[in-house]
N, C-alpha and C positions, 0 to 999 in steps of 0.2 A: 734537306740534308745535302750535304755536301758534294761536289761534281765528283770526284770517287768513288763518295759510296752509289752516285748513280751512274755511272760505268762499270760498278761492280754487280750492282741492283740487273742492269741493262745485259747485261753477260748471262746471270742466271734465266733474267726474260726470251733471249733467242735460243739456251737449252732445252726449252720448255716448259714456259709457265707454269707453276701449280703439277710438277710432275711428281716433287716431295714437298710437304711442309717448308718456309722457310720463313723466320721472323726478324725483323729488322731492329729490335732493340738494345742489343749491345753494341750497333754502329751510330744508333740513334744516342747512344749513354755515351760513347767514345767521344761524340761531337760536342755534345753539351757540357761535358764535364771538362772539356778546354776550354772553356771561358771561366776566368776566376770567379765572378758574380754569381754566374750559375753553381758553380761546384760550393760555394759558401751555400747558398741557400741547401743546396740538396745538403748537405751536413745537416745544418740546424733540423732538418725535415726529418734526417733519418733520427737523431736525436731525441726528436721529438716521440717518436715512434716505436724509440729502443723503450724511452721511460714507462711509455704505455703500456707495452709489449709486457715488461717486468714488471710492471703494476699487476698486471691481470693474472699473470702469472703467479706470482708471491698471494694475493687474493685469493687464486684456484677461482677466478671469474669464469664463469661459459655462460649465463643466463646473458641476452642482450637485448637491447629495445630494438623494437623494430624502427628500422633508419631509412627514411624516405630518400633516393637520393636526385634530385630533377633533372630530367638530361634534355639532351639538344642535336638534332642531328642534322647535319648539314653537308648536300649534296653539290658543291661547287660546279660540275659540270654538268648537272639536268637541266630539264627543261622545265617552265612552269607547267607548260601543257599536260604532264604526265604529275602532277600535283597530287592528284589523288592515290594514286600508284605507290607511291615514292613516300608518302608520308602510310600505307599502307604496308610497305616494305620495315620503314622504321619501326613500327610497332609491330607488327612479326618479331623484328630482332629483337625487340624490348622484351618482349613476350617468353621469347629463349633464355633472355639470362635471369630473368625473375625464377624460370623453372631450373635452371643450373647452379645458382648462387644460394636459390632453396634447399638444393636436393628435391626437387618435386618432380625431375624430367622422367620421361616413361623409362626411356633405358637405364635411369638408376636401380631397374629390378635385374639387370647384368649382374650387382654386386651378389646378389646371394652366393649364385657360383661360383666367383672369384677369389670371395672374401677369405678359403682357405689358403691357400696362397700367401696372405697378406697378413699374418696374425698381429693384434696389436692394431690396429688399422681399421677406422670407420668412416663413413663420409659426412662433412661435414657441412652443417646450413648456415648460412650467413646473418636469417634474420633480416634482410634489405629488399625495398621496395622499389624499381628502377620505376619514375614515372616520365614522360615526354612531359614538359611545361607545358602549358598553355598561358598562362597571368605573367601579365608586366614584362614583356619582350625586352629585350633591350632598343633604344630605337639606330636608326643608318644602321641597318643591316639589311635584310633582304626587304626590298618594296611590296610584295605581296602579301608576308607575313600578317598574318590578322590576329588580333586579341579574340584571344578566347578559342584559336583553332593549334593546335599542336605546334611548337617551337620545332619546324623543320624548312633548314632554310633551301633554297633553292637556285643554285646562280650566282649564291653569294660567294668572294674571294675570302673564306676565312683566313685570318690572318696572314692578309700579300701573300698566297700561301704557304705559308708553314702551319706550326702544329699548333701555333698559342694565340689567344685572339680577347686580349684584357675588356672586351665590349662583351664576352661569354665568362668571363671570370663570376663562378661558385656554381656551373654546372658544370655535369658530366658532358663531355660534348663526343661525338662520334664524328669523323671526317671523311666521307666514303668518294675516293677516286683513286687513278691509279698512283698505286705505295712505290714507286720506285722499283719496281719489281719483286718484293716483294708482298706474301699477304696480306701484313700487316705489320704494323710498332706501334708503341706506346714508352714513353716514359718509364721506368724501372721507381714507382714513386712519385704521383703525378702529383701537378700542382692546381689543386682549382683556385687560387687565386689569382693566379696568370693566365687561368683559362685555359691551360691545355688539353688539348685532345689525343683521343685515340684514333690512328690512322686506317683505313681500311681498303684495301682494293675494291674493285667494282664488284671482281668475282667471287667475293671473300664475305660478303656481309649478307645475312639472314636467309632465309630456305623458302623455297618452291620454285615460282617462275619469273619469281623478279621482274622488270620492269625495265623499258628499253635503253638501254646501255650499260644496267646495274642486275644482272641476272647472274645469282648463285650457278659457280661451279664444278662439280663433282670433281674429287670426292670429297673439297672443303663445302658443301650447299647446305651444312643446317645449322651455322651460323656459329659453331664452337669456336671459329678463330676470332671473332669477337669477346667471346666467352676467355678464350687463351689470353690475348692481346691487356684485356681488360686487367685480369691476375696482377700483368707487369705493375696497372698504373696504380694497383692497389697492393704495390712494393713485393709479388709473389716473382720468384727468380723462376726458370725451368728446371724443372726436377735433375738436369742432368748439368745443372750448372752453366758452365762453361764450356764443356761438350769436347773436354780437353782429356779425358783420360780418369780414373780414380783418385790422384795421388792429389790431395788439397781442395778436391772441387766438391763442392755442397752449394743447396739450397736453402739453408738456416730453417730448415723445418724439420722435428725433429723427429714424425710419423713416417715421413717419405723416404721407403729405404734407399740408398745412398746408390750410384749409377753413377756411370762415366761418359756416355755419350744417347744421342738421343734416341728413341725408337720409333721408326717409319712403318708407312702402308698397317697392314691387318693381325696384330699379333696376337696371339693367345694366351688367357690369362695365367699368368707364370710362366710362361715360355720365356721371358730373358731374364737373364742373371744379373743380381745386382753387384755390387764391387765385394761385397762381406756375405759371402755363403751361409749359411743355405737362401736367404734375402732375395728377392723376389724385383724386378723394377715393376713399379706401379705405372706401367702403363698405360691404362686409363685417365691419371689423373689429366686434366683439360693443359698442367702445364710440361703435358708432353708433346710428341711432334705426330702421334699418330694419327690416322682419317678420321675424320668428323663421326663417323658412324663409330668406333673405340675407344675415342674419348669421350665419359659420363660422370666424372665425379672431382669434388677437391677432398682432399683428407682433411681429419678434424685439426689437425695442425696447419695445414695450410691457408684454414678459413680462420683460426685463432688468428694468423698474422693480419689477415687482411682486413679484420674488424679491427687491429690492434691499431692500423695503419688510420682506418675510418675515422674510429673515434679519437684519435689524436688529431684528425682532420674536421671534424664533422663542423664545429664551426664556421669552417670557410663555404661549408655550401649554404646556397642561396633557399631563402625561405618565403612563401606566401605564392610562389611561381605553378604551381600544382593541383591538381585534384582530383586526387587518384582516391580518395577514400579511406585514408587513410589518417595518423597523428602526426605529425612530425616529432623527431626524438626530445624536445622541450615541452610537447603534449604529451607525449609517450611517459615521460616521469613524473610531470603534477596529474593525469590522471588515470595512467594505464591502460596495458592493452594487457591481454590475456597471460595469468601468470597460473604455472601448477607448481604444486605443492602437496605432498613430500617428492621431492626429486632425486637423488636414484627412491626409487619406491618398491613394491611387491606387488605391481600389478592393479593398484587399490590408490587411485590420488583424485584431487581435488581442482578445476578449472576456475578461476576468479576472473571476471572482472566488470568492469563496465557495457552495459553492450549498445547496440542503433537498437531499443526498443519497437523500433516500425518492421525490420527483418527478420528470420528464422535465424538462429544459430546451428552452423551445421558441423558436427565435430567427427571427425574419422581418423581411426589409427590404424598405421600400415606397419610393417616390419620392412627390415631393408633391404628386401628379394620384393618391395610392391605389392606382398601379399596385404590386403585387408583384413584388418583383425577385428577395427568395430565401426561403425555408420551409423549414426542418430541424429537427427535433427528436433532442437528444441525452440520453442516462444519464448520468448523473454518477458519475462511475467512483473520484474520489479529493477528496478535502476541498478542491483547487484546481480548479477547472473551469478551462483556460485554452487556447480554440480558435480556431485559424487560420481567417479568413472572405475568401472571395475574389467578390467579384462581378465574373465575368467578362464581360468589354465593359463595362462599366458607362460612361455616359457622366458627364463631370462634373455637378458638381451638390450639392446638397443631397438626402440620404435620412436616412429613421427607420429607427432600428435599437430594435425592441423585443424586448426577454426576458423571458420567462415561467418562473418557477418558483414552488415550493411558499412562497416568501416574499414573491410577488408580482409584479408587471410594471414592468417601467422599462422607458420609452420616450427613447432619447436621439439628440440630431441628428448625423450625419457629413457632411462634408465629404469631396468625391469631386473631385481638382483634376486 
């Protein structure tokens, strides 16, 4: 980024680091979108993304495959010696947004008591697999890097540094050193053909005790600003827009009640007011500015965008780099993964699909307070797995129906009417 925005970055840093949220993507989108080349591509991109968007929409699409996506993370300033650590750090963080982008994380049982508040409003799952590479590295990149051990580079100069590194182009790549002062940016709309990444301070990426020179810290330490950051590259704006006031500023989502400026530290849910009364700001959702420990959720419009954004993308990412257990979405459609049917239902549907015949199947529905509603684990007895699920009394509502087997977990939303 540009010497501005790092005397500006630089300004916030002898304030006080990390005293309130602050994210670097609309200086990061001011810089790029002054180059002519860059601003053309980003059109065709969002273009690309409007068409999908309105496909899905005019369909009434929600069902989605599950979308493997390979990522990459790379530590410019470690050491190899902390090898272990550092690529143990990374999947931590991986490990966060597969439960955030699911709705699977434990304090999504916050929403039960929230959700009055918020009428018209559910959280919603994305469907997406984040896995670390391990197969077919790119080669000149980091010297230690080994086939078959996690694509986490160490020491390496991604992209003379900047954010985009065409030797990483069609993964997700994460970039963790110091953001300029701030905690983080991303692209508003990333590009995986260009290989860019998402940028992450030292203090700002995954939870516990990190690792010597890259240790989460409070009250960003359990790894949402990843989670936040992430939204951008997958075209989600901040729920308060522009952070300019009511008058014109939106998030193109059309669940998230409408807010004029952002909400810091520890708020209560419904305690701030949105721009149109009685309206509520949602914030919880991850694309707001609050402590890691307040933000838990995206709305079901917000994750509409971000699959809209995916699968208009999904192409560009890189495939056979993985092995996580899972199909990639061109397996996912010649031979499936777990679909139910009838959906909205009465409590009373039907789990299909192919299963790892060597594994248990293990299926559990929760409601969206995290209460448990059912728990069974089956054998998979013939090359169809295809079983009658009854939740009895169930009251209406929204539930996760998540399945476990040897190919991996899908978490999918039902409809109980």
């Amino acid at each position: 980024m540009k010497i501005k925005i790092l005397l500006l970055a630089l300004l916030f840093f002898s304030m006080g680091f990390a005293q309130q949220r602050n994210c670097g993507m609309e200086q990061l989108m001011e810089e790029k979108l002054s180059d002519p080349a860059s601003l053309i591509k980003y059109q065709e991109m969002q273009n690309a993304f409007n068409v999908e968007l309105n496909k899905n929409k005019a369909n009434g699409k929600t069902a989605k495959a599950l979308l493997t996506i390979p990522v990459a993370v790379h530590f410019p300033t470690g050491n190899n010696s902390d090898r272990a650590c550092l690529v143990a750090l990374a999947q931590n963080q991986i490990d966060i947004l597969n439960d955030d982008y699911n709705s699977t994380n434990a304090d999504q049982s916050n929403w039960g008591a929230a959700s009055s508040f918020y009428p018209g409003v559910t959280p919603g799952v994305a469907e997406l697999q984040f896995c670390i590479a391990t197969l077919d590295h790119p080669a000149n990149t980091d010297p230690n890097l080994v086939e078959g051990e996690p694509a986490v580079t160490i020491g390496y100069n991604f992209g003379n540094g900047g954010e985009a590194d065409v030797k990483w182009q069609g993964y997700m790549n994460f970039i963790v050193k110091y953001a300029d002062g701030y905690l983080g940016y991303s692209p508003l709309g990333g590009d995986f053909d260009a290989g860019e990444a998402v940028v992450m301070d030292t203090a700002a990426f995954g939870s516990g005790s990190g690792c010597t020179g890259f240790v989460p810290g409070a009250p960003y330490d359990l790894g949402r600003t990843v989670t936040h950051e992430l939204g951008h590259f997958f075209n989600l704006d901040h729920t308060f827009g522009n952070d300019n006031g009511c008058s014109g500023n939106t998030d193109y989502v059309d669940d998230t009640p409408k807010v004029g400026n952002a909400t810091y530290g520890t708020p209560a849910p419904g305690s701030v007011a949105g721009c149109n009364s009685p309206e509520k700001a949602l914030t919880m959702s991850y694309m707001d500015y609050v402590n890691d420990t307040h933000m838990y959720m995206f709305s079901g419009g917000q994750i509409e965008r971000a699959r809209a954004f995916l699968d208009a993308n999904a192409s560009k990412l890189k495939q056979g780099v993985t092995e996580c257990g899972t199909l990639s979405v061109d397996e996912y459609a010649n031979q499936g993964l777990p679909s139910i049917f009838p959906n909205p239902n009465n409590g009373s549907f039907t789990i299909e699909f192919n299963p790892d015949p060597s594994t248990p199947i293990k299926v559990m529905v929760y409601d969206l307070a995290g209460r448990t509603v059912l728990e069974k684990t089956y054998d998979p007895t013939t090359s169809l797995f295809s079983k009658k699920i009854n939740l009895n009394r169930a009251q209406a509502g929204v539930y996760l129906v998540s399945i476990e087997n040897g190919r991996g977990t899908t978490v999918k939303k039902i409809i109980v009417e």
